[in-house]
N, C-alpha and C positions, 0 to 999 in steps of 0.2 A: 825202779826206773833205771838203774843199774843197768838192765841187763838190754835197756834202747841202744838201737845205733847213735854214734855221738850227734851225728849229721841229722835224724829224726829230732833230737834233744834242742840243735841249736833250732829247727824251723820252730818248732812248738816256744819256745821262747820270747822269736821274733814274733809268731801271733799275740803270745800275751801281753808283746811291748805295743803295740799296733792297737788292740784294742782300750789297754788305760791312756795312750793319746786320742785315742779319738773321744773318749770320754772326757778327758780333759777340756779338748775343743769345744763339744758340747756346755759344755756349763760353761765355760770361759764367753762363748758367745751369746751363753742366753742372758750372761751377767751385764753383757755392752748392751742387749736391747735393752734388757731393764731399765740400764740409766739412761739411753737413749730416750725413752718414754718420758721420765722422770725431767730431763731436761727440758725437753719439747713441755710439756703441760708446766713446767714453770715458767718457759719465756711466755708462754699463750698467756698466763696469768698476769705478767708482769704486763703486757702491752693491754690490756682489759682497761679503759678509761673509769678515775673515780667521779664517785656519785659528786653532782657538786656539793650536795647539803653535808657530805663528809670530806670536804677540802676546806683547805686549813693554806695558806699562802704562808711562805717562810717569811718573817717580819723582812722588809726591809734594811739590808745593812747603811749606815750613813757611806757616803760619797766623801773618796777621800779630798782632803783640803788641796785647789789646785795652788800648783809652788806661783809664787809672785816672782813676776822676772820685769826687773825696772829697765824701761829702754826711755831712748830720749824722745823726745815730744816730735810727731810726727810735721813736716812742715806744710802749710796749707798748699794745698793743689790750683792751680792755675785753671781756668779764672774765678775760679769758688773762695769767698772772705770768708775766713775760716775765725771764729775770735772765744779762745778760751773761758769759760764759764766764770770762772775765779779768776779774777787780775787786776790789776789797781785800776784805783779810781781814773773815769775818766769824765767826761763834758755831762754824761746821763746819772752819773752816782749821786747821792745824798739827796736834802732837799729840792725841790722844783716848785714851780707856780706856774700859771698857764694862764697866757693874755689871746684874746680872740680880737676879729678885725671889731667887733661888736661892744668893746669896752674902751675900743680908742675916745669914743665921744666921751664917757663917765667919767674916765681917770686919769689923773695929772701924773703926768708920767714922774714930776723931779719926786715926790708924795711919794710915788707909790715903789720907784726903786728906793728909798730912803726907809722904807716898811721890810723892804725885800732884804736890806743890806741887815735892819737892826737885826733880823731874822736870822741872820747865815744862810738865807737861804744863796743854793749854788747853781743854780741855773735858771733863767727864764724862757717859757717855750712860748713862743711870741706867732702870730697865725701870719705867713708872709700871701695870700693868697687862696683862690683856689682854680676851678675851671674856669669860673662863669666870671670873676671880676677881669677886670679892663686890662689891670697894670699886675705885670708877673710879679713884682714885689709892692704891696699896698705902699704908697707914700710916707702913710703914717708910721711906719714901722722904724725907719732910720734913725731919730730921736730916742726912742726906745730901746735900739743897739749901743747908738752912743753912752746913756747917762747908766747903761746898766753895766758896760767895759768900764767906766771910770770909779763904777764905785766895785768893782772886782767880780762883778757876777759875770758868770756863762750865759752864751745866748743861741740857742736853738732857733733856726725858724722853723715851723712846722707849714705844709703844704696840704688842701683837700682836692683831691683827684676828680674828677666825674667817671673817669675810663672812657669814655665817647672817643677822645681823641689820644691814645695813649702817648703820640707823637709829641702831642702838646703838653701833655701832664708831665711828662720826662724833661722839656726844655725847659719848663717852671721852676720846677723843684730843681735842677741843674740851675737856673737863672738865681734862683738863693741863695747856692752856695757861693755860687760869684761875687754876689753884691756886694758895694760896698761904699759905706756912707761916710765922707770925712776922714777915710782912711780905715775903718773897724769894718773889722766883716764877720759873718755868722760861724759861730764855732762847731757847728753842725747843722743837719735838719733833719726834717720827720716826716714821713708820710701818715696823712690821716686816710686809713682804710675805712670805711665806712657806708659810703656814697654808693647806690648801688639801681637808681631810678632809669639812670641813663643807659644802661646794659642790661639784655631779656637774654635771662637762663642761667644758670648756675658756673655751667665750665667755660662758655666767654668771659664770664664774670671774673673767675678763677686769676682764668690765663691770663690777663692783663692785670689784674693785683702783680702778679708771678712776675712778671713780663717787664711792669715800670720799677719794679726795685732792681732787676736783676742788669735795666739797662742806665737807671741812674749811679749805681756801684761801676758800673763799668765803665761810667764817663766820668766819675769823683777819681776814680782810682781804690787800690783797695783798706787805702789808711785812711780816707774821708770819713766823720763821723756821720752815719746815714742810719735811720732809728726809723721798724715799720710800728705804727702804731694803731693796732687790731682790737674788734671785740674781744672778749675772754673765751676761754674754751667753755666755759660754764652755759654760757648763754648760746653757745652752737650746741653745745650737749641737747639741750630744754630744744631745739629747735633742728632737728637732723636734716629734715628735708631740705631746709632754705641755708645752711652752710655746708653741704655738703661736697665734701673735694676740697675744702680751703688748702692751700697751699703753705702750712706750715712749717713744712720741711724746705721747700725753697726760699721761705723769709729768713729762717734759723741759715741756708747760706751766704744771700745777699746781702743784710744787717749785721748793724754794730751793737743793736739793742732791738729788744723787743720791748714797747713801750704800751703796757694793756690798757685797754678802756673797764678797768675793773668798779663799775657802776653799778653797787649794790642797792642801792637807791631805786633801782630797777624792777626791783623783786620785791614782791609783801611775803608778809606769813612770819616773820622773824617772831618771838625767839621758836615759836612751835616747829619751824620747819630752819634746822640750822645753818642750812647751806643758803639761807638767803640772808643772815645776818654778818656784817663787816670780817668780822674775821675770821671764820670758815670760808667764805667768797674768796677772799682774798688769800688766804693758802693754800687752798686748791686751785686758783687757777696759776698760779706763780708754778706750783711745782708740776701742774699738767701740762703746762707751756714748755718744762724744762722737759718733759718725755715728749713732747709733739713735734722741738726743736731739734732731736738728738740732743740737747746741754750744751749746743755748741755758743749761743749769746748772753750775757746779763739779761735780766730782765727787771726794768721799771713798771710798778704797777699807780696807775691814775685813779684814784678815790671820787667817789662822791656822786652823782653830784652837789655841791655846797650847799645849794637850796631846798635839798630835800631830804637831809639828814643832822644828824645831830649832833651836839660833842661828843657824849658817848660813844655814839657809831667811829667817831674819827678816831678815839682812843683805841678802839677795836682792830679798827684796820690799821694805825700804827702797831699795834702789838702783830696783827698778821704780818704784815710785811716783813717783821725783823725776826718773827719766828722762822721764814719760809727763807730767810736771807736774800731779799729784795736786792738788786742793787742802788734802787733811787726809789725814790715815791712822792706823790704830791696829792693836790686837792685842787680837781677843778672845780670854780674856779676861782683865780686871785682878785677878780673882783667881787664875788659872794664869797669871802672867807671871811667871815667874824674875825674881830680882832683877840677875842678872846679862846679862840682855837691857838693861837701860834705857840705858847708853852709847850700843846701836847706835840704840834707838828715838828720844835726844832729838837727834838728826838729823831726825828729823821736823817739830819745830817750827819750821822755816822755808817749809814746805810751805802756800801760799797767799800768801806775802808778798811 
């Protein structure tokens, strides 16, 4: 090789450099297809859906605890009576008893506030009227207001609606509040919801339930003690079609209390069927009341009725109400109440305190 021109030497060099790069290149690039290959068939694999009978869900992790941030208690909205769930006793808390226009003739009133007083019992819900009587406040009732202020009881009237004339139901139940007999006047009132012959269809019906609480609150003012007093939700449950749309959310604004007609008395089947016996009845509908309300009122639950249930049952539904934390509760009514019911019942007057 010696004896090449040097010039021949370097060409022949440069071709040998020439060809182990191009070799290089070769393999260099058949190594990227490879993995190129290699890539591509394992995303295709990885996006290939699994069978469902081989999925397996990763457990659910728990939901971290959210932080408690105390702020102060929002102020109620104008014209909406807004009235805290939990809050002292007022006119509707502890004991009650219930006098209808129907026991004026029976019971002597000095007698029967003297039964009411041995009792502690703390309120009496006395019936000032309804659509159909003559005089917006029964005559009879004054007497009744008096001798029950001077022996220290509360005195509710209670009003019963027709809705026919809503105009006239709202001046009534406002014409209670007013009254006043000798100087004593009513320390609240109540609507009895109930009535329902005089109104054809459900959302007329409704509306005018809605309608006279939300325009008697606004003629009391929003500190007036005004108490709507409904079936239980138990008995709209059993019956969807004919309470359907009731307006519990606009009572729960209008009201100071929600006063149930929780008449278990109503219902057979007990003990077979639990929910018709005193104190299942009576704890479910207190605490379905407090979800149907948003929580926003107390709630008094009404027992019985007297005539068609038992001591037993009353013991029952005492123990519901103060398991469900009632604010108030009673036994209509004060004229069918055995004398020998009242032990179980003045348990009751701790109920709101």
């Amino acid at each position: 090789m010696s004896s090449l021109p040097r010039r021949s030497v370097r060409l022949i060099a440069a071709v040998i450099v020439l060809v182990l790069v191009g070799q290089f290149w070769a393999i260099a690039s058949e190594r990227v297809k490879t993995t190129s290959r290699r890539r591509a068939h394992t995303a295709v694999a990885a996006a290939a859906p699994i069978p469902l009978e081989r999925f397996t869900p990763d457990p659910p992790r728990p939901k971290p605890r959210p932080r408690v941030v105390r702020r102060a208690p929002a102020k109620p909205e104008s014209p909406h009576h807004t009235v805290a769930a939990r809050r002292r006793p007022t006119v509707f808390s502890g004991l009650g008893v219930w006098v209808d226009q129907f026991d004026f003739a029976n019971l002597d009133v000095a007698q029967s506030i003297a039964t009411m007083r041995a009792n502690a019992v703390h309120t009496l819900y006395i019936q000032s009227g309804e659509s159909s009587t003559v005089d917006a406040v029964l005559p009879d009732v004054g007497p009744w207001l008096l001798a029950a202020h001077q022996a220290g009881i509360k005195v509710v009237a209670w009003y019963l609606p027709h809705y026919s004339d809503v105009k006239v139901d709202v001046a009534r139940t406002v014409a209670a509040a007013r009254y006043e007999f000798l100087g004593e006047r009513f320390d609240g009132v109540g609507v009895d919801i109930e009535y329902r012959r005089a109104v054809k269809g459900h959302a007329p019906w409704n509306h005018r339930v809605a309608q006279q609480m939300e325009l008697v609150r606004r003629a009391l003012g929003p500190q007036y003690p005004v108490a709507a007093i409904p079936p239980p939700p138990f008995q709209m449950a059993v019956a969807p079609e004919f309470w359907a749309g009731f307006p519990w959310e606009s009572l729960g604004r209008s009201s100071s209390e929600i006063m149930l007609m929780d008449y278990w008395s109503a219902r057979s089947g007990c003990p077979e069927i639990p929910m018709h016996c005193a104190y299942q009845f009576t704890k479910f509908n207190v605490i379905q009341t407090r979800a149907l309300t948003g929580n926003r009122v107390p709630i008094h639950v009404i027992g019985g009725v007297a005539t068609h249930v038992t001591k037993d049952d009353v013991a029952a539904f005492v123990k519901g109400a103060h398991d469900a934390r009632a604010d108030g509760a009673s036994i209509y009514d004060f004229g069918s109440t055995p004398v020998g019911w009242w032990p179980v019942l003045r348990s009751l007057r701790s109920l709101g305190s």
